[in-house]
C-alpha positions as a Markdown table, in Angstrom:
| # | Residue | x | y | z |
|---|---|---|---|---|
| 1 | Unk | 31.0 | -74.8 | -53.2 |
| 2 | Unk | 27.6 | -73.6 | -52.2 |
| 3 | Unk | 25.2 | -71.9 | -54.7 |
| 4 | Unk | 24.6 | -68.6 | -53.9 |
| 5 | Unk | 21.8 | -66.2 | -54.8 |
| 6 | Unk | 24.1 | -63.5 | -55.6 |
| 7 | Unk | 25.7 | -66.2 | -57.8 |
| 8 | Unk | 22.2 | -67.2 | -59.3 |
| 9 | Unk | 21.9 | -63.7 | -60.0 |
| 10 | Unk | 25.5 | -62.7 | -62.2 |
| 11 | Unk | 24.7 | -66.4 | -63.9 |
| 12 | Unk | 21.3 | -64.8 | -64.6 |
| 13 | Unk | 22.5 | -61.7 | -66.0 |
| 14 | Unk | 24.0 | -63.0 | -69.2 |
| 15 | Unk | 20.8 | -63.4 | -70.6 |
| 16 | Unk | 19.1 | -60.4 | -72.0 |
| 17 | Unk | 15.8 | -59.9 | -73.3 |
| 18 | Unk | 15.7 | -59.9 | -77.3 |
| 19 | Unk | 13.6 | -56.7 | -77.2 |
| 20 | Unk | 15.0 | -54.0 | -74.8 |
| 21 | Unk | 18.4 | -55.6 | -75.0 |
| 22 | Unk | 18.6 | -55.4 | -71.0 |
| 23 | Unk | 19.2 | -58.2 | -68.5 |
| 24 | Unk | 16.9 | -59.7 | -66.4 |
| 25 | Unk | 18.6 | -59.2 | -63.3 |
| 26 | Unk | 19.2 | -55.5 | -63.0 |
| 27 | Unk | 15.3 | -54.7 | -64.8 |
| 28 | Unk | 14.3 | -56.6 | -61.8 |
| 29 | Unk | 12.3 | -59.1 | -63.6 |
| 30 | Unk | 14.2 | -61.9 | -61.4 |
| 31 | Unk | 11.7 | -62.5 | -58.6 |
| 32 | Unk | 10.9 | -65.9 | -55.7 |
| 33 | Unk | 14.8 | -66.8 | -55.7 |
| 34 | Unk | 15.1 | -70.1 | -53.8 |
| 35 | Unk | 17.9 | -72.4 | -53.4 |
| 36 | Unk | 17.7 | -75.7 | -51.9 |
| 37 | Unk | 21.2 | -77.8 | -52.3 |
| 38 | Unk | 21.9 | -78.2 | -56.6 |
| 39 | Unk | 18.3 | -76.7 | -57.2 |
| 40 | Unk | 17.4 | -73.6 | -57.9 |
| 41 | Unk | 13.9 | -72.0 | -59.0 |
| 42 | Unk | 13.3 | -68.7 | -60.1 |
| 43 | Unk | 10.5 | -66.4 | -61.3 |
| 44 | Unk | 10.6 | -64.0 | -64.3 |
| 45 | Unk | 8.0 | -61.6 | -64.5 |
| 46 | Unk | 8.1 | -59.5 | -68.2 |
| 47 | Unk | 5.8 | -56.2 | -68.5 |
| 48 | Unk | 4.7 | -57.2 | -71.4 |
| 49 | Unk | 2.6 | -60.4 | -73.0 |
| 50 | Unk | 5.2 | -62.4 | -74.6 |
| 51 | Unk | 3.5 | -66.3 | -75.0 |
| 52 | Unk | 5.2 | -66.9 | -77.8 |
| 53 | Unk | 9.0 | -66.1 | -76.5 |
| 54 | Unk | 8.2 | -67.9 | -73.3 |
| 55 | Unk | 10.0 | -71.5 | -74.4 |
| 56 | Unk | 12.8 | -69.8 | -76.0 |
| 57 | Unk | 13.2 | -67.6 | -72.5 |
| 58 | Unk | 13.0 | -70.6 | -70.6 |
| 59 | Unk | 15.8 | -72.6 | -72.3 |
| 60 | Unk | 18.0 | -69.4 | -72.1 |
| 61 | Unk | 17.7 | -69.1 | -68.4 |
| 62 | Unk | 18.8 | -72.7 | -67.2 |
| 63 | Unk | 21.4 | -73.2 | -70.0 |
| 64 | Unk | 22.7 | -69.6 | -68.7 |
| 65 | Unk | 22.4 | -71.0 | -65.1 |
| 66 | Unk | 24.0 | -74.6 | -65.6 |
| 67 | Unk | 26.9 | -72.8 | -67.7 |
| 68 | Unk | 28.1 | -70.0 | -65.3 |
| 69 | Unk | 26.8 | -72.0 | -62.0 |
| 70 | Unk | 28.8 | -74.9 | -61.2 |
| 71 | Unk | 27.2 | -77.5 | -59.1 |
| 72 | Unk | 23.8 | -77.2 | -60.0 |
| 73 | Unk | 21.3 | -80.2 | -60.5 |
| 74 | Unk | 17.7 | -78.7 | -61.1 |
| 75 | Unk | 16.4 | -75.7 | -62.7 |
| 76 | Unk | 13.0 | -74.4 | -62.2 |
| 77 | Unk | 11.4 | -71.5 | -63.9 |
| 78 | Unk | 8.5 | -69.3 | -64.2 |
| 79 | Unk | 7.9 | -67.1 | -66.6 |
| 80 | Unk | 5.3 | -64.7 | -66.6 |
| 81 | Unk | 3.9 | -61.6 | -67.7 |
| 82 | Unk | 2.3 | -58.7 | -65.4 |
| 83 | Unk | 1.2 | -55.7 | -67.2 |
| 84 | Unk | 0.3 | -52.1 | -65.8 |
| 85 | Unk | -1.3 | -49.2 | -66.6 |
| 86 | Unk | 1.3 | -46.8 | -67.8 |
| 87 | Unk | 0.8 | -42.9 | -67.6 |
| 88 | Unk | -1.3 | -40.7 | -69.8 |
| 89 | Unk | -2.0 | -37.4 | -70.8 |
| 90 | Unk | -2.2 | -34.8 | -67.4 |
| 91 | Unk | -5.7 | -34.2 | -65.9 |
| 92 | Unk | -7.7 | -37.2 | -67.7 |
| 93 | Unk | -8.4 | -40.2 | -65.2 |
| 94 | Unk | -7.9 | -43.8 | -66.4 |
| 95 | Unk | -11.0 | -46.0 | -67.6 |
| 96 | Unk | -12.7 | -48.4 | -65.6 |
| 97 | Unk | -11.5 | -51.3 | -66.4 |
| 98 | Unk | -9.1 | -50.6 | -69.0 |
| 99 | Unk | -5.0 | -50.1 | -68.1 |
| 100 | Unk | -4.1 | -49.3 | -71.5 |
| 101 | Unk | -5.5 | -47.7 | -74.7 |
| 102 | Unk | -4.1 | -47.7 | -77.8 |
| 103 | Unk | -4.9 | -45.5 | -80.6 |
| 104 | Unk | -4.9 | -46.4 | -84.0 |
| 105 | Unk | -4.7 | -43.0 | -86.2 |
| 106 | Unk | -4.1 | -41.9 | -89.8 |
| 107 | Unk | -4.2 | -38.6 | -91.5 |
| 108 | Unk | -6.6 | -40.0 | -94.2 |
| 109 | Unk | -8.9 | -43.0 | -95.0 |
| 110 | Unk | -7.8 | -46.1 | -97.3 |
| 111 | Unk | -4.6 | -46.8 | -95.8 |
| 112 | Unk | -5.5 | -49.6 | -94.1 |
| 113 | Unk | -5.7 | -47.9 | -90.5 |
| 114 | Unk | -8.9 | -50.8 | -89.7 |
| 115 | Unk | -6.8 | -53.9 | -90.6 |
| 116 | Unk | -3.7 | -53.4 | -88.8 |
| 117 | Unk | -5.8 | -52.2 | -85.8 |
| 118 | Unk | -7.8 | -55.1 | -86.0 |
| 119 | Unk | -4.5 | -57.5 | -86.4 |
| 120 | Unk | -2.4 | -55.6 | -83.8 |
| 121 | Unk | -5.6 | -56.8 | -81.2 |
| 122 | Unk | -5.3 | -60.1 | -82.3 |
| 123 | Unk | -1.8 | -60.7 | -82.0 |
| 124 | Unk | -2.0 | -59.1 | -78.6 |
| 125 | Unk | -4.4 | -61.6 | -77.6 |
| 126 | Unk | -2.8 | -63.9 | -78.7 |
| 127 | Unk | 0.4 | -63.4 | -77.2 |
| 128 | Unk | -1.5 | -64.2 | -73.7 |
| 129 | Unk | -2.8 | -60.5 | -73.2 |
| 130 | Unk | -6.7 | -59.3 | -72.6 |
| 131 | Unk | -7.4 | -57.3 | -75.4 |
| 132 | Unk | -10.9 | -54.9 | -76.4 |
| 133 | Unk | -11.6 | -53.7 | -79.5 |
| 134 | Unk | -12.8 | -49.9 | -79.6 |
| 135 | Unk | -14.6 | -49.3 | -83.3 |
| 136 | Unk | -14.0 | -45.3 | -83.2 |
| 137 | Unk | -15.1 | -44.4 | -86.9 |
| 138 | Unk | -18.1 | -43.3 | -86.6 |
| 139 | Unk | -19.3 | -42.7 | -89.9 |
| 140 | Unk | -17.9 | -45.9 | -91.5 |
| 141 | Unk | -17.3 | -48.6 | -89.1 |
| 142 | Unk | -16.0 | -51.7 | -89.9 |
| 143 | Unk | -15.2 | -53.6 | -87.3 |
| 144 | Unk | -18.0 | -55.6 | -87.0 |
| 145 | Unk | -17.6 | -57.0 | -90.3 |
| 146 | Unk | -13.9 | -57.5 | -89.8 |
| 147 | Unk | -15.0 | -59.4 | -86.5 |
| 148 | Unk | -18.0 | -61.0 | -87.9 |
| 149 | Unk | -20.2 | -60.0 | -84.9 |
| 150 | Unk | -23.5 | -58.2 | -85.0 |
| 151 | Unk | -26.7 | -57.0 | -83.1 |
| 152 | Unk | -27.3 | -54.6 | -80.6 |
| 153 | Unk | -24.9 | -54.4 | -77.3 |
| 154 | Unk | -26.5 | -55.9 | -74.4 |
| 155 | Unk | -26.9 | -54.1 | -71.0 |
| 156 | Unk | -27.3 | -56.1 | -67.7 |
| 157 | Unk | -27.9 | -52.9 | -65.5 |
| 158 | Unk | -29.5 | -50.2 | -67.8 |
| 159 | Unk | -26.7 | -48.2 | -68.1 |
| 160 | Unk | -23.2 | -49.8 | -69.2 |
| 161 | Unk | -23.3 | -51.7 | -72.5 |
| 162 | Unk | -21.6 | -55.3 | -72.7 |
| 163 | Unk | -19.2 | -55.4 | -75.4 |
| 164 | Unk | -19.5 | -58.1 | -77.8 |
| 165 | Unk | -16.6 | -61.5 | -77.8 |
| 166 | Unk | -15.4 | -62.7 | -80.8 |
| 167 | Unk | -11.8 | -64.3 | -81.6 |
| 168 | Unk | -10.7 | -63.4 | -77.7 |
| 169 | Unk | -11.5 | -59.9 | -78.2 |
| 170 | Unk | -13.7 | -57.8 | -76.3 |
| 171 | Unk | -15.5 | -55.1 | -78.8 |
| 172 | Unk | -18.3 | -52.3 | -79.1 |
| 173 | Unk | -18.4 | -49.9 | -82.3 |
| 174 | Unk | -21.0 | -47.8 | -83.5 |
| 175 | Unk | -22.0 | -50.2 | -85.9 |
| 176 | Unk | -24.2 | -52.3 | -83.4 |
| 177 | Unk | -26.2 | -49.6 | -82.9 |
| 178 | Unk | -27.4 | -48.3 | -86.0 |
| 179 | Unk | -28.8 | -50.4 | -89.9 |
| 180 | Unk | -25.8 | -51.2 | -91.8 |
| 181 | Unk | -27.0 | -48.8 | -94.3 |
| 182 | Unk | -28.2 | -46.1 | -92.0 |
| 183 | Unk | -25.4 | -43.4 | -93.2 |
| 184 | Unk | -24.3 | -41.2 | -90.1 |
| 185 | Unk | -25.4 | -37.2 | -90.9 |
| 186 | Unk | -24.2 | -36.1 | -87.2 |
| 187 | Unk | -22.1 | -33.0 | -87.2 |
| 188 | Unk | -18.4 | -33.3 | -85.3 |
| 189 | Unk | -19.7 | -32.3 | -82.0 |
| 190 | Unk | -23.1 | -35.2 | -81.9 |
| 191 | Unk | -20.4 | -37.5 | -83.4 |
| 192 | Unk | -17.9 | -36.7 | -80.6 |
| 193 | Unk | -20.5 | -37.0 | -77.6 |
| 194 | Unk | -21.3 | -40.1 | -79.5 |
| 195 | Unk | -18.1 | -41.7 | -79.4 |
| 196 | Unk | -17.2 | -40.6 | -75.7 |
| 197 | Unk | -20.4 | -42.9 | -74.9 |
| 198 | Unk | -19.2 | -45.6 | -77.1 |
| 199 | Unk | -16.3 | -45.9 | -74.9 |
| 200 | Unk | -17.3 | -44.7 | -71.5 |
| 201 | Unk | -20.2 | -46.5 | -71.0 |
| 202 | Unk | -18.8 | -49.7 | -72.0 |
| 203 | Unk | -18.3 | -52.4 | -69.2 |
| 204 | Unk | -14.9 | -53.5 | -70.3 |
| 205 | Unk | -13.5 | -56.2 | -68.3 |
| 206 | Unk | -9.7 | -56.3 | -66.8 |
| 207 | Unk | -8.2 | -55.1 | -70.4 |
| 208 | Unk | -4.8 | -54.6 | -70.4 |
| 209 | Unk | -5.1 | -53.4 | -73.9 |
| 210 | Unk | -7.7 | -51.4 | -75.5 |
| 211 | Unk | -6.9 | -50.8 | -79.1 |
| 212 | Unk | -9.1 | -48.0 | -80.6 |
| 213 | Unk | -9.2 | -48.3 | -84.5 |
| 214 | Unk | -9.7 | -44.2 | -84.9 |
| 215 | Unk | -11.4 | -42.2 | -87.4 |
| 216 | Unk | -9.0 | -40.8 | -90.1 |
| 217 | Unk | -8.2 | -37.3 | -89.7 |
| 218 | Unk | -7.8 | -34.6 | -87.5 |
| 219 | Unk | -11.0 | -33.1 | -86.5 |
| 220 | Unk | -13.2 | -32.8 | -83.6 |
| 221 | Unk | -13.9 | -36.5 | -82.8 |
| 222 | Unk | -9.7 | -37.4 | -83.1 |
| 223 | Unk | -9.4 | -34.2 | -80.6 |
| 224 | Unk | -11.9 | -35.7 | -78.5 |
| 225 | Unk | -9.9 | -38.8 | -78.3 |
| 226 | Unk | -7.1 | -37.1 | -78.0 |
| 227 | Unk | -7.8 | -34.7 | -75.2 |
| 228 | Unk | -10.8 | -36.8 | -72.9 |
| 229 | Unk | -9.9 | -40.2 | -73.6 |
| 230 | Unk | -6.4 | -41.7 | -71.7 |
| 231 | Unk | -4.2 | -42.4 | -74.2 |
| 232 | Unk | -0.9 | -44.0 | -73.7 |
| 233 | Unk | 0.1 | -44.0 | -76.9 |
| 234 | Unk | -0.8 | -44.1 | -80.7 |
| 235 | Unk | 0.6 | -45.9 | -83.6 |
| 236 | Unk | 0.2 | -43.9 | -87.2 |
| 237 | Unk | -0.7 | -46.3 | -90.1 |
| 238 | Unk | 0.6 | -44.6 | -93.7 |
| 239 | Unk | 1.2 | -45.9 | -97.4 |
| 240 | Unk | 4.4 | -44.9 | -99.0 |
| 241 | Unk | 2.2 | -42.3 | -101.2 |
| 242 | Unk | 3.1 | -39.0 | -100.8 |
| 243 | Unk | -0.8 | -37.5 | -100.4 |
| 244 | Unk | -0.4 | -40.0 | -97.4 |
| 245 | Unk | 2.3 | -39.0 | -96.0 |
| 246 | Unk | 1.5 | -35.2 | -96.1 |
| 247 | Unk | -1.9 | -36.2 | -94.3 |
| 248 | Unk | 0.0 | -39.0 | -91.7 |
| 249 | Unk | 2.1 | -35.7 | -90.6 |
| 250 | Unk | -1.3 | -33.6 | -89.7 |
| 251 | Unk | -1.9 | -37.0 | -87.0 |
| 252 | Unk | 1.3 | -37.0 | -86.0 |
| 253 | Unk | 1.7 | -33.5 | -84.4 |
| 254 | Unk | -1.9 | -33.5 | -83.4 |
| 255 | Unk | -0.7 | -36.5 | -81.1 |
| 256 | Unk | 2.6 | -34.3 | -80.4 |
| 257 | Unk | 0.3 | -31.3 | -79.1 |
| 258 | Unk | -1.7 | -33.2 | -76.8 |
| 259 | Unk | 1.3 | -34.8 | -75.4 |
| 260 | Unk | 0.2 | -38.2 | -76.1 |
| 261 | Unk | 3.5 | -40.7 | -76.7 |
| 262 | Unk | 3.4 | -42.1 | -80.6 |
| 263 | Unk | 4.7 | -45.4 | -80.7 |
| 264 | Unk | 5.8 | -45.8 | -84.0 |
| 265 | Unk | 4.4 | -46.3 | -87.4 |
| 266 | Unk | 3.6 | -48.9 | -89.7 |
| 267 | Unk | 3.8 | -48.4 | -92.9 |
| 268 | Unk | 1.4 | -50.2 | -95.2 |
| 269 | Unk | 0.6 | -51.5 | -98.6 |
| 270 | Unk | 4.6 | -51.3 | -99.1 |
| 271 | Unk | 4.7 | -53.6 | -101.8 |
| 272 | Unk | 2.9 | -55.7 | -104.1 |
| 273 | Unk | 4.1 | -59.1 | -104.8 |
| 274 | Unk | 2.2 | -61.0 | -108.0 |
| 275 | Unk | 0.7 | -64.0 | -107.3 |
| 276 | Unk | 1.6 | -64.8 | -111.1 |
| 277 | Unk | 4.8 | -64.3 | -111.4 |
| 278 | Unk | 6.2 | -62.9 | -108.3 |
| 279 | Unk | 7.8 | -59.5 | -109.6 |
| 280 | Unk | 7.8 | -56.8 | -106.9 |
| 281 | Unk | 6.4 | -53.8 | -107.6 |
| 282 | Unk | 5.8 | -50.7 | -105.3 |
| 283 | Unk | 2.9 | -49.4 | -106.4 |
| 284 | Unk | 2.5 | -46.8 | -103.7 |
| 285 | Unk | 6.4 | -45.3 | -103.9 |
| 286 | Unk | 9.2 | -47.2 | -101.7 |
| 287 | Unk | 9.8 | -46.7 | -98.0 |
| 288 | Unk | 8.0 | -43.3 | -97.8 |
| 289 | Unk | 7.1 | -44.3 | -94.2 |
| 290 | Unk | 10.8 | -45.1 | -93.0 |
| 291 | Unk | 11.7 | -41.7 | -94.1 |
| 292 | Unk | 9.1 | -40.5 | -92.1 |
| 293 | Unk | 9.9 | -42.4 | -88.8 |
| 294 | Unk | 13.3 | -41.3 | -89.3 |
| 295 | Unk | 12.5 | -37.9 | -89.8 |
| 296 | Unk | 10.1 | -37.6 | -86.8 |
| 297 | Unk | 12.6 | -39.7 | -84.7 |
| 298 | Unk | 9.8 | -42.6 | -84.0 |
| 299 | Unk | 9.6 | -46.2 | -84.3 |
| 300 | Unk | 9.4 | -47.8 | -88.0 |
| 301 | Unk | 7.2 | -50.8 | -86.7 |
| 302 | Unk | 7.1 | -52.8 | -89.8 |
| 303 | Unk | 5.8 | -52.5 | -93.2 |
| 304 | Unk | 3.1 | -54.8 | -94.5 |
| 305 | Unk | 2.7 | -55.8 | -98.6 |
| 306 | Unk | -0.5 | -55.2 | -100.6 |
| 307 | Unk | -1.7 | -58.6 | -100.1 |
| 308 | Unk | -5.0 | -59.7 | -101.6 |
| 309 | Unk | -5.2 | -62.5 | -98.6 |
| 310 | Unk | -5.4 | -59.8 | -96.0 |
| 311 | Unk | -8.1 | -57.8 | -97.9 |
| 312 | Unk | -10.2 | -61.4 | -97.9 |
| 313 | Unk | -9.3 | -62.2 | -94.6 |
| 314 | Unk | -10.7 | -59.3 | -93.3 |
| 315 | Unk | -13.5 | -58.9 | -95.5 |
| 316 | Unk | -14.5 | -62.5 | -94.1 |
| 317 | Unk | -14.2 | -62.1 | -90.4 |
| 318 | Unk | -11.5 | -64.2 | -90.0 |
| 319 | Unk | -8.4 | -61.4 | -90.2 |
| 320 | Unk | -4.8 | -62.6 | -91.1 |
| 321 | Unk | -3.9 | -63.3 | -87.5 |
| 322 | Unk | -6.5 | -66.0 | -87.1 |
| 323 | Unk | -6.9 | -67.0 | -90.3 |
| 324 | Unk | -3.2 | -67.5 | -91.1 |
| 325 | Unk | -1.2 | -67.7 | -87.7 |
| 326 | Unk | 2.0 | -69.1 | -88.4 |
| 327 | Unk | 2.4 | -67.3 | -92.4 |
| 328 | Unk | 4.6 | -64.2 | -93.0 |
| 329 | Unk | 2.4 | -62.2 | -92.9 |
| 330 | Unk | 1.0 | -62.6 | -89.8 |
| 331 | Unk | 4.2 | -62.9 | -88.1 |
| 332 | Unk | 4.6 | -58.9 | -89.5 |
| 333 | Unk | 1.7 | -58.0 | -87.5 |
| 334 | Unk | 2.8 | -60.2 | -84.5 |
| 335 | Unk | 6.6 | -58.6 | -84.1 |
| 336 | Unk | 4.7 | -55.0 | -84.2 |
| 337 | Unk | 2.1 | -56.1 | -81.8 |
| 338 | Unk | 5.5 | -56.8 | -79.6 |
| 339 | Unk | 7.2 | -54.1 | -80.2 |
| 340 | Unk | 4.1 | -52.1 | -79.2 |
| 341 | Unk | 3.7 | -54.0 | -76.1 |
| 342 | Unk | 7.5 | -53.5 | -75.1 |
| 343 | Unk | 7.8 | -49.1 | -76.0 |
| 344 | Unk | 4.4 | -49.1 | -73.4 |
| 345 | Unk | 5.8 | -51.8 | -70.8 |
| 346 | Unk | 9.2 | -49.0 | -71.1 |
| 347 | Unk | 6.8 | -46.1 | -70.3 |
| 348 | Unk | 6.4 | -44.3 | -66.8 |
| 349 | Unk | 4.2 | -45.8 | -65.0 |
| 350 | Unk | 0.8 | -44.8 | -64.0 |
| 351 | Unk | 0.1 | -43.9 | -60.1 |
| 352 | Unk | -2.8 | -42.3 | -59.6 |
| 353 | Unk | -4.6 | -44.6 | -58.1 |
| 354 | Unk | -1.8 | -44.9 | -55.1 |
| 355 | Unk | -2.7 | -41.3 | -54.3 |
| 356 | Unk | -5.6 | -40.8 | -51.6 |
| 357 | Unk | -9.4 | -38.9 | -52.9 |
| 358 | Unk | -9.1 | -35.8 | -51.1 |
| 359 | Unk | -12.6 | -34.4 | -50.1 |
| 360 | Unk | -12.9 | -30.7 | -49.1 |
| 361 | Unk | -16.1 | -29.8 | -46.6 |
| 362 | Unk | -17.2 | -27.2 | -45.2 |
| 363 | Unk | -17.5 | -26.9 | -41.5 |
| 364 | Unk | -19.0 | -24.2 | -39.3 |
């Protein structure tokens, strides 16, 4: 009997994909079918960076194929990832260069908003994706520590900065601009015009993620992200402490007013293992932030220990995601870094740039 591509295509759709727990086939992520005798090859393109799940994907595909398909020989696939820009809020144009942005927001300071950004940009990264790095607090950056780079942005034209490499990572915070010790006394509108230069007049390059490690709060320079800056989507970072949680809620239905998506929450310092002994102790109350998520109706996206590794890791410019790939912990940030990738890859998509510029004139 001769192999069929409509054949190819029901063998295909037993396999589904681990996040969206769709098929290949009718997600249209089956693409270059050719059939030549007992070979087949076949393309699957993801809308989302997935590195990590390709080998896994792979053997999936031709054991699905050689199971349901009788008479086949050779399987050939491709597996590949093409991300988008996706929509954001109404009336503010995408960034040059940039199909993506991701803010990082909390209601308050200490909760670990600047790690998990910093981690949810690596394990982007390094699941095949080009990632930036936007350092948004501007009166306590810490980015550059975290990323161990340093000195004054470079400009090649007088006018755009180049953002600084480190780790994979494209990134530019206020913090190469200004003496580590120089504190910031700019009032919320200086410090707003401050931070749309930061990121406008940065020449990012072809990022399909630009993660944007935000101020805590909600005041003038979070509403400036909020309402000038195209955001598809932000992630709240919360303790289980109620003082955070009260202030996580203030970010969340700031987000909810300006119509920009929330994709989901993390919820760290969640619990505290000893290194002694190993007793478990939640130090900051127990699953405040799943209550939360289930309250609001968003995404829990994980919930990460009070480690002293990841404080040191950070603190040395080597965060957990480089500096311990393959531990548990790591492998927390990487499955929210892919769940991220996955709620935005599910998002509408963006299409302003297939409309025409329409110029009015005057004529006489």
């Amino acid at each position: 009997m001769a192999i069929t591509e409509q054949g190819l295509l029901e063998a295909l759709a037993h396999v589904r994909d681990p996040y969206t727990g769709k098929d290949y086939v009718s997600t249209r992520a089956v693409r270059n079918v050719t059939i030549s005798g007992g070979d087949v090859a076949f393309d699957v393109e993801l809308g989302y960076p997935a590195k990590s799940l390709v080998p896994e994907l792979r053997q999936q595909l031709v054991a699905a194929v050689k199971t349901h398909l009788p008479g086949v020989e050779n399987v050939s696939v491709n597996v590949t990832s093409k991300i988008i820009a996706h929509s954001v809020q109404r009336g503010v144009q995408l960034l040059p260069g940039v199909k993506n942005i991701i803010a990082v927001a909390s209601g308050k300071g200490g909760v670990g908003k600047s790690t998990t950004s910093v981690n949810l940009a690596l394990a982007l990264a390094a699941e095949g994706a080009n990632v930036g790095l936007l350092d948004a607090d501007i009166y306590g950056p810490s980015q550059p520590l975290m990323t161990n780079t340093s000195g004054k942005p470079e400009s090649l034209d007088g006018k755009l900065m180049e953002p600084k490499r480190s780790m994979g990572l494209q990134i530019n915070s206020i913090g190469f601009l200004v003496d580590d010790a120089q504190a910031m006394i700019w009032r919320g509108p200086m410090a707003s015009q401050a931070l749309e230069q930061l990121i406008m007049q940065t020449r990012w390059n072809d990022l399909d993620y630009l993660v944007v490690d935000m101020p805590p709060g909600t005041g003038d320079i979070q509403l400036t992200m909020s309402q000038k800056v195209p955001l598809t989507g932000a992630i709240i970072v919360t303790t289980p402490q109620d003082i955070a949680l009260l202030d996580a809620r203030k970010g969340i239905n700031m987000f909810q007013k300006v119509n920009v998506p929330i994709l989901g929450l993390v919820e760290n310092m969640a619990v505290h293992i000893c290194s002694n002994c190993g007793h478990a102790e939640h130090i900051f109350g127990a699953e405040g932030g799943k209550r939360m998520a289930q309250e609001y109706g968003m995404d829990y996206l994980g919930a990460l220990p009070l480690a002293m590794s990841i404080r040191e890791q950070a603190d040395s410019g080597r965060p957990t995601v480089v500096a311990d790939p393959d531990g548990e912990i790591a492998k927390i940030y990487q499955s929210i870094a892919r769940s991220v990738a996955v709620k935005i890859a599910q998002q509408a998509k963006d299409f302003s740039s297939k409309f025409p510029t329409i110029t009015v004139s005057k004529t006489t």
